[in-house]
N, C-alpha and C positions, 0 to 999 in steps of 0.2 A: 214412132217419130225418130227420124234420122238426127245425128248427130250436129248438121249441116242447121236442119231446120230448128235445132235446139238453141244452137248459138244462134242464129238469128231472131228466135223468142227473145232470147235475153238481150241484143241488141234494141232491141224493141223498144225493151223494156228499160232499160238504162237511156236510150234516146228520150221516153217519156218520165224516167226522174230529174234529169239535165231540166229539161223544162220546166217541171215545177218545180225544182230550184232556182232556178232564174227568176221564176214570178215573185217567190216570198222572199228574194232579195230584195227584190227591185219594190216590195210593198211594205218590206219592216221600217220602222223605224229605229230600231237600235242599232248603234254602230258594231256592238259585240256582233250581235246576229248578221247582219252583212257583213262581215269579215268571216264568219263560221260559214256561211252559206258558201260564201265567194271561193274560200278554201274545199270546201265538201263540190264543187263546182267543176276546177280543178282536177281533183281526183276523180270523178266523174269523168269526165273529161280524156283523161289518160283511158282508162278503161272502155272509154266508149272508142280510143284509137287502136287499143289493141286486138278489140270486138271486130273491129271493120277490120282489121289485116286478116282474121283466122277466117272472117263472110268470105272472106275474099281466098283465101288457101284451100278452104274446105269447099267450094264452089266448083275450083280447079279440080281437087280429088273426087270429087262426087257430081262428076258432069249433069246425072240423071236426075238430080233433085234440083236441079236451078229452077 
């Protein structure tokens, strides 16, 4: 497994905890826990923009695995 298609697993995969953060925010009722969510969201969030910059850099270096 290429480097390329590595960081894209984990883009994947961070794309699909984003989302089920979202859900058990939007289904808690405690305001602590939506505020924890909403924050781990967030950070989330960052990571999953700097995930797409490296899909994106690594794509360019590695013409042969797109």
């Amino acid at each position: 497994m290429t480097v390329g298609s590595q960081v894209k697993s984990c883009f994947s995969s961070i794309k699909s905890a984003e989302a089920s953060l979202k859900l058990l925010e939007s289904k808690t009722q405690d305001p602590q826990a939506q505020v924890a969510f909403n924050y781990a969201n967030q950070l989330i969030a960052e990571v999953k923009s700097d995930l797409q910059k490296q899909v994106i850099q690594l794509s360019k270096e590695e013409p042969q695995y797109k």
